[in-house]
N, C-alpha and C positions, 0 to 999 in steps of 0.2 A: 469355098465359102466357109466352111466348118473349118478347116483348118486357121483363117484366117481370126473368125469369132472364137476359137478357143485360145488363139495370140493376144488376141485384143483383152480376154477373160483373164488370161495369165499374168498379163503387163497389169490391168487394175486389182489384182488380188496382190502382183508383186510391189506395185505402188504402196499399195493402202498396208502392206505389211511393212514395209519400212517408215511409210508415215506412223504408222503404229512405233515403229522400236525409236522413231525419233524422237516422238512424242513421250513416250517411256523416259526415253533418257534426257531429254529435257524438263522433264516432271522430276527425276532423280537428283539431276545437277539443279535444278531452283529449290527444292528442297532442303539439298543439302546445303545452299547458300543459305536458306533460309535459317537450317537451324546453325551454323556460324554467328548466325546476324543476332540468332535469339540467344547465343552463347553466351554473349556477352552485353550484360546488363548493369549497369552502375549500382541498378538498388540492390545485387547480389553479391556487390562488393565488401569486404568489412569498412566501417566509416571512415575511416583514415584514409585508404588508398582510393575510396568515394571521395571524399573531400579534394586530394590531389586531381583525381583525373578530371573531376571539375573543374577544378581552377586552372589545369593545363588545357582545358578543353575552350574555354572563356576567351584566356591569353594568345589563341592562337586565332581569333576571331579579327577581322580589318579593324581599324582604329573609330568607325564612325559608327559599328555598331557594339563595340566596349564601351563608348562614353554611355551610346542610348543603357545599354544594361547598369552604367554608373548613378544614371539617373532614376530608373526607377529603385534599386536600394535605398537612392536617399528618400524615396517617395516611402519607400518602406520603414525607414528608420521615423517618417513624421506620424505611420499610420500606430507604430509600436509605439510610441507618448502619447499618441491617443486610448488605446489599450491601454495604459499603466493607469488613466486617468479612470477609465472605465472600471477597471477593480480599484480604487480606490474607493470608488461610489459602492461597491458591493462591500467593502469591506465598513465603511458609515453604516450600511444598514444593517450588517452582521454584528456591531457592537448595538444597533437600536433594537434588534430582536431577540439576542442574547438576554438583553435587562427586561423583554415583555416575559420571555422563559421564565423566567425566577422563578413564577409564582408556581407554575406546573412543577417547578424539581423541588420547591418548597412544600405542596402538596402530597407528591411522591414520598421526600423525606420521612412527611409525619407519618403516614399508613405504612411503610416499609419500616420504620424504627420501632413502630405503635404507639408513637403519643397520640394519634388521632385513628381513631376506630369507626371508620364511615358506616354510615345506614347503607344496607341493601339495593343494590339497584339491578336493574332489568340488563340485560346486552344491550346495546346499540349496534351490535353489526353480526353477521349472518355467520353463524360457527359454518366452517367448512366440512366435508364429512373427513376423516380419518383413516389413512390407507393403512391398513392391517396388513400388508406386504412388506409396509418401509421397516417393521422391526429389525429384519435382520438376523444376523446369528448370537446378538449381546443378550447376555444376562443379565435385564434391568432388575433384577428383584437385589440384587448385592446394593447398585447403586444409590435404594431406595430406604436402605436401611434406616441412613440417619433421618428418615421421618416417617415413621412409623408408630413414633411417641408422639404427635402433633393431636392437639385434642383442639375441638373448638374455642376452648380457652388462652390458647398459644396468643404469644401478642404478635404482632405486626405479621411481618413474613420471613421468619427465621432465611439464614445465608443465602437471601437475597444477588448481593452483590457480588458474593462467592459465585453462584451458578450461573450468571450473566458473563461472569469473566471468563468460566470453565465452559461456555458455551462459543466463544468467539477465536477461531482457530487462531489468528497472529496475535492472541492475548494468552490465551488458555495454554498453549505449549510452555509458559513460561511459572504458569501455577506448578509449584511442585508439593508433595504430600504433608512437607515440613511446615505449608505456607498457610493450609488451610485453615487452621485451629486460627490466625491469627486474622485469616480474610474474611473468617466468620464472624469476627466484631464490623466489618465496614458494614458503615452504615449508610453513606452517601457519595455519590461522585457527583462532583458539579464545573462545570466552566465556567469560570471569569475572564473579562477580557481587561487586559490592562492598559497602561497606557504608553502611548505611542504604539506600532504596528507587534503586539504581543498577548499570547492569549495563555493564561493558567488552566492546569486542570488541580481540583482540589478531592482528596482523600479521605474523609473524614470515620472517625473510628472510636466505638464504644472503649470504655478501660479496659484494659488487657491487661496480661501480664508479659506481653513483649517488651514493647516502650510505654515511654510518657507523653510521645506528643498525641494531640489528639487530631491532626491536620496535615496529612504530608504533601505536598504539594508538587508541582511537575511545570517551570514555565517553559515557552516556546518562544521564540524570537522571528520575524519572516518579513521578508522584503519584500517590497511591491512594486519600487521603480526597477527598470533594466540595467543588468549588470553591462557597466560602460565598457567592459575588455571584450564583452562576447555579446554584444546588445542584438545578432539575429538568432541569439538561441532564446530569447526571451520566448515566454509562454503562461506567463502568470506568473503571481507570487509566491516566493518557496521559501522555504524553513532552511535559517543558516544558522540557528543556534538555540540549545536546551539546557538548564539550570534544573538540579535536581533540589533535595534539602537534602539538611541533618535530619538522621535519624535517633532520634537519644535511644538507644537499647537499654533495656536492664541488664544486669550482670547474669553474663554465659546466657543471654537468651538472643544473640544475635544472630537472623538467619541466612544471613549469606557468608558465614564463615562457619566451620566445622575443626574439631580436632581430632586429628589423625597419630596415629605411632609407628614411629619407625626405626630399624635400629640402625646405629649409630653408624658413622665411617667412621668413625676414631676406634671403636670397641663393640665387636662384632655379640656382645655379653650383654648391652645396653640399648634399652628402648628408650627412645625420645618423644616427646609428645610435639606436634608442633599443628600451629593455626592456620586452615588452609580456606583460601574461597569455596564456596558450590555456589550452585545454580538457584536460583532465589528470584520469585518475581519481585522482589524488592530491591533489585541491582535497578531494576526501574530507576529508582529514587539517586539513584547515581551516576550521570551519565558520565562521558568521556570528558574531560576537561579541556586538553586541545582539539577542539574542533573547525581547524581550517585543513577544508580540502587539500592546500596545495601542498603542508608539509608534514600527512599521514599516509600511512600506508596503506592500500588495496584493503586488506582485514579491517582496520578502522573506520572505513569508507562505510564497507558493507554495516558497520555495526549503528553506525551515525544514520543510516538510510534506516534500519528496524525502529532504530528511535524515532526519528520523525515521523515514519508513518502510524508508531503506535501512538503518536500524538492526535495526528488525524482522524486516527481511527476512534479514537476517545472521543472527540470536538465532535464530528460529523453523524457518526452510528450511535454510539454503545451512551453517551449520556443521552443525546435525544428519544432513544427510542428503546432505554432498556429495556422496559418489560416487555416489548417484543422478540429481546432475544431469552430473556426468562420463559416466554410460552415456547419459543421457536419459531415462528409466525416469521420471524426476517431469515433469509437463504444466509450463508457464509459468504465473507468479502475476506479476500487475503490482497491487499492491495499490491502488492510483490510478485502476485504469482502470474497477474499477465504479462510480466516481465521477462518468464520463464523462456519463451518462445523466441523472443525479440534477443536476446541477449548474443548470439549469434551473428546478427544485421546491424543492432545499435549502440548507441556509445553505453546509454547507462549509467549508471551507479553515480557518484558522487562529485564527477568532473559535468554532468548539466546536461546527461541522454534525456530523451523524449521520455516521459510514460505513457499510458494511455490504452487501450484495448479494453478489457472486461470489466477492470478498476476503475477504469473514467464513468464506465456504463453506470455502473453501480452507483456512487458516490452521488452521478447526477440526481441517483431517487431520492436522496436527504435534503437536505433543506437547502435556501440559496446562499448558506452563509459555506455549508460543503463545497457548492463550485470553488470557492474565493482559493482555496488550496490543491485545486485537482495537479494544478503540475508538479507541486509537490513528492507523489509518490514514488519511492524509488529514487528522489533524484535532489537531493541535498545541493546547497551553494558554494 
């Protein structure tokens, strides 16, 4: 009987051990099918070879359920001219609340220039406390120099529009030290929207002794129906074109050219003087002149894309809400930089990739006339 109960003990321990290593390696082999299955993902594709395996994945489908997929596109392409019609309306009411604005950036003007010297008034909203941690390791007292001469006498609010522009990182990288003297006459930025689907930004500037004009201006051009070659990339309307102005400089005070010396290849005895670009936020005022995607290079693409969004950035942030980036009250928006991540998985740049992630977030805080361009970013026509 013992003998027989410890047979029986051994057959169940030898069972349940091989159930066990079956189990083991049945757990091993679904696994590893599993992660085979999880290997290969179309969204970890680059777009291109995404696009292909799609459409070879589509084509290889019986014929009665490619038509049903024929048909709902076309359902798709009726619900996209509904959307176009949709921002259309937004964009009516961004030209009717642009013209309610005036009066607030006419407001701003006079106290920021100091033709108008307001009476005293109380806060309307609850100062926050002050983290004495966020300093840092900067030496603000250098920075603070040029106002330190500020008496209660000073009129308006000296370089204003200087520190709002040196405050906004995809504007401020472009301020260089030769620029300031001159952005310390600006005295106003304002939007106008013009007519048909296009919106100015306008510059305007105390006498200087750079140039003569007193208004340099910046328009933008942007489409709202779907582009008929690619009408499922639609996504809103986007900026396909920018117009700078003349700038009349005075003599030798032009700031985006410099002169350099160099000596000669003819005569190694001989130095030459010659006129060369620098970097100037007043190249602003100049954009690229061929601006079609299709017959610019990758570098022109990229440069066409900073353009347009620092158009946006103008329209939607920095006029509406400047003097909250003069306190700092509003966080940094680089509309490009949730780009950064994507850039690896999406098309992008200036051939009509998606945007969207931390930039879209943002942009939605500004007003409703800011949605009207959210696809905009990063992503030119």
């Amino acid at each position: 009987m013992a003998d027989s109960s410890n047979s029986n003990m051994d057959n169940v321990v030898k069972s349940s051990t091989e159930s066990g290593s079956s189990s083991e390696a049945s757990t091993f082999t679904d696994e590893k099918a599993d992660k085979k299955v999880r290997k290969f993902q179309p969204a970890l594709l680059d777009p291109a070879e995404r696009r292909h395996f799609l459409h070879e994945m589509v084509k290889s489908f019986p014929q009665s359920i490619k038509d049903r997929i024929t048909v709902l596109k076309n359902i798709q392409l009726e619900q996209i001219a509904i959307d176009s019609e949709f921002y259309k309306e937004i964009n009516n009411l961004e030209v009717k609340y642009v013209a309610k604005f005036q009066k607030f950036y006419d407001q701003r003007f006079e106290i920021v220039s100091g033709k108008y010297d307001p009476p005293e008034q109380d806060p309307k909203w609850k100062e926050p406390p002050c983290d004495e941690n966020a300093k840092g390791d900067h030496d603000h007292d250098q920075a603070f120099n040029d106002y330190k001469n500020l008496t209660n006498d000073s009129i308006g609010i000296p370089s204003f529009w200087l520190e709002v522009l040196r405050s906004v990182d995809v504007v401020g990288h472009l301020v260089q030290d030769h620029d300031v003297p001159i952005l310390r006459k600006l005295i106003d930025v304002r939007e106008k929207c013009g007519e048909g689907n296009s919106f100015t930004i306008e510059f305007n500037f105390e006498r200087n002794d750079y140039f003569t004009d007193e208004v340099l201006t910046k328009k933008y051009f942007f489409n709202i129906e779907p582009n008929k070659k690619i009408p499922f990339q639609y996504d809103g309307p986007i900026i396909w074109k920018s117009e700078g102005c003349l700038i009349h400089w005075k003599k030798d005070m032009n700031l985006t050219l410099e002169t350099v010396n160099k000596i000669s290849k003819d005569d190694a005895n001989k130095i030459i003087f010659k006129t060369v670009p620098r970097r100037s936020f007043f190249h602003f005022f100049n954009p690229p002149l061929e601006q079609n995607t299709e017959s610019i290079d990758k570098d022109m693409k990229e440069a066409l894309n900073v353009d347009y969004d620092l158009g946006l950035v103008f329209r939607s942030r920095i006029i509406p809400r400047a003097v909250l980036y003069f306190t700092g009250e509003l966080p940094e928006v680089d509309p490009c930089a949730c780009n950064e991540d994507e850039s690896d998985s999406d098309e992008g740049g200036a051939a009509g990739g998606d945007a969207g992630g931390d930039a879209a977030t943002a942009f939605d805080a500004a007003t409703l006339g800011a949605n009207l361009l959210l696809s905009n970013q990063c992503k030119p026509q």
